[in-house]
C-alpha positions as CSV (number, residue, x, y, z in Angstrom):
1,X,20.2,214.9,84.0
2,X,23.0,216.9,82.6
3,X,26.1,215.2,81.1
4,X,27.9,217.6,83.6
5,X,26.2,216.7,86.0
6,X,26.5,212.9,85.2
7,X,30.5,213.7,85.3
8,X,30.5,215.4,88.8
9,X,28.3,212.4,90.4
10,X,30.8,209.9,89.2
11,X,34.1,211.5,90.4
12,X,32.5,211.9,93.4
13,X,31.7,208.1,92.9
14,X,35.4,207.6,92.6
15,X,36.4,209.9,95.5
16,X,34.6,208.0,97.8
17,X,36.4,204.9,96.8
18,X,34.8,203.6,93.9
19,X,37.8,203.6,91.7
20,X,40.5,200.5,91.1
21,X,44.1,200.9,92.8
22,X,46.5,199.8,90.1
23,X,50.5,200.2,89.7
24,X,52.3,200.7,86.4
25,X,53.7,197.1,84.8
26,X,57.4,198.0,84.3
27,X,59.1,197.2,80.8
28,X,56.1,197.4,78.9
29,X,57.2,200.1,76.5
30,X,58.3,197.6,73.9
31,X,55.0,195.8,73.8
32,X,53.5,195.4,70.9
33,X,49.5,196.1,70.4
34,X,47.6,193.5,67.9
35,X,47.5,195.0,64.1
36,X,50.4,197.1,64.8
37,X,47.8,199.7,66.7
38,X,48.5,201.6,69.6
39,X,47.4,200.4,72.9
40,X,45.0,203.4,73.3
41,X,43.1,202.8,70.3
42,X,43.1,199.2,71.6
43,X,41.5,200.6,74.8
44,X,39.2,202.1,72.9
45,X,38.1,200.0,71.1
46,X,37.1,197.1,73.3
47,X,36.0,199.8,75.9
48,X,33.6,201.5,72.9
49,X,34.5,204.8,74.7
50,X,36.8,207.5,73.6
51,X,39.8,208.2,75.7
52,X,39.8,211.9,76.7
53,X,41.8,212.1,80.0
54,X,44.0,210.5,82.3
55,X,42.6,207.9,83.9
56,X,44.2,208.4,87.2
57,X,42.1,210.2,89.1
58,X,44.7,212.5,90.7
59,X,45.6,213.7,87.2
60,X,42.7,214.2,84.7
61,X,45.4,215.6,81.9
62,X,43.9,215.7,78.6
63,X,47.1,215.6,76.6
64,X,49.4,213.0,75.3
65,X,47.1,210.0,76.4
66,X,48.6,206.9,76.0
67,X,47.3,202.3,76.5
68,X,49.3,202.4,79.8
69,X,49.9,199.1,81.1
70,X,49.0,198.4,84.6
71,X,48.1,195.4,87.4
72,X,45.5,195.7,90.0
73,X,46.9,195.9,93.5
74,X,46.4,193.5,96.6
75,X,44.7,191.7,94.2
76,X,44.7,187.5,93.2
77,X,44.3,189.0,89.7
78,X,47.5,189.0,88.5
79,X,46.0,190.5,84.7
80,X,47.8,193.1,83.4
81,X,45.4,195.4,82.2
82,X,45.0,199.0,79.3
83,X,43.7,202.0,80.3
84,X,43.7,205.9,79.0
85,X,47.0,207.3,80.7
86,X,49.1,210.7,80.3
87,X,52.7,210.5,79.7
88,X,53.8,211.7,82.9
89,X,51.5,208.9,84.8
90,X,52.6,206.1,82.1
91,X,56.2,206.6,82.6
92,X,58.3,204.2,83.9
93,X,59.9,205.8,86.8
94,X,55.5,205.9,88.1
95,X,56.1,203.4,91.0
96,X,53.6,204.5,92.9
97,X,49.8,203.0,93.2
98,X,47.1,205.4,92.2
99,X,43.4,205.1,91.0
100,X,42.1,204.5,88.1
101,X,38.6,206.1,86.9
102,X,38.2,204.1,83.3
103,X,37.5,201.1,82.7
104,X,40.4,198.0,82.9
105,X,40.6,196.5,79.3
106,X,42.7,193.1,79.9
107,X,45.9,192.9,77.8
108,X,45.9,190.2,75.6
109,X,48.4,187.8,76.0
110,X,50.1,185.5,73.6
């Protein structure tokens, strides 16, 4: 099979409800990543995947990825979580939920 192929059968996936409804964690932007990384090469590591898109699967942009913080919704897991996000999606005034395609990397915390 294809890798295209692969990458059509799992948006589909995620279309049909397979991905994980998440809201941005306001006043994040001054958190700090361990050994002074960013957050998306935190992600990135601990996923072992590179981050090439959005993660939101409304958007898909390709540029200015950023570790956006988020929290699952209607959820008992109150986790804040990493994943691959653009600028526009990460930004703060992003109140609304939204689905995530990539994996959830928990944020460590201190």
């Amino acid at each position: 099979m294809s890798k295209m192929v692969r990458e059509l059968i799992d948006q589909v996936k995620i279309l049909r409800g397979y991905g994980m409804l998440v809201k941005n964690v306001p006043k994040t932007t001054d958190d700090e990543a361990p050994d002074d990384s960013y957050w998306i090469d935190f992600w990135e590591e601990k996923s072992k995947l590179k981050a090439k898109k959005c993660s939101n699967i409304y958007c898909g942009c390709t540029t200015n990825l950023n570790g956006g913080h988020v929290k699952k919704v209607d959820s008992i897991d109150t986790n804040t979580y990493i994943v691959p996000l653009c600028k526009e999606c990460n930004h703060y005034t992003n109140t609304e939920s939204f689905k995530v395609a990539s994996r959830l990397i928990a944020a460590p915390i201190d």
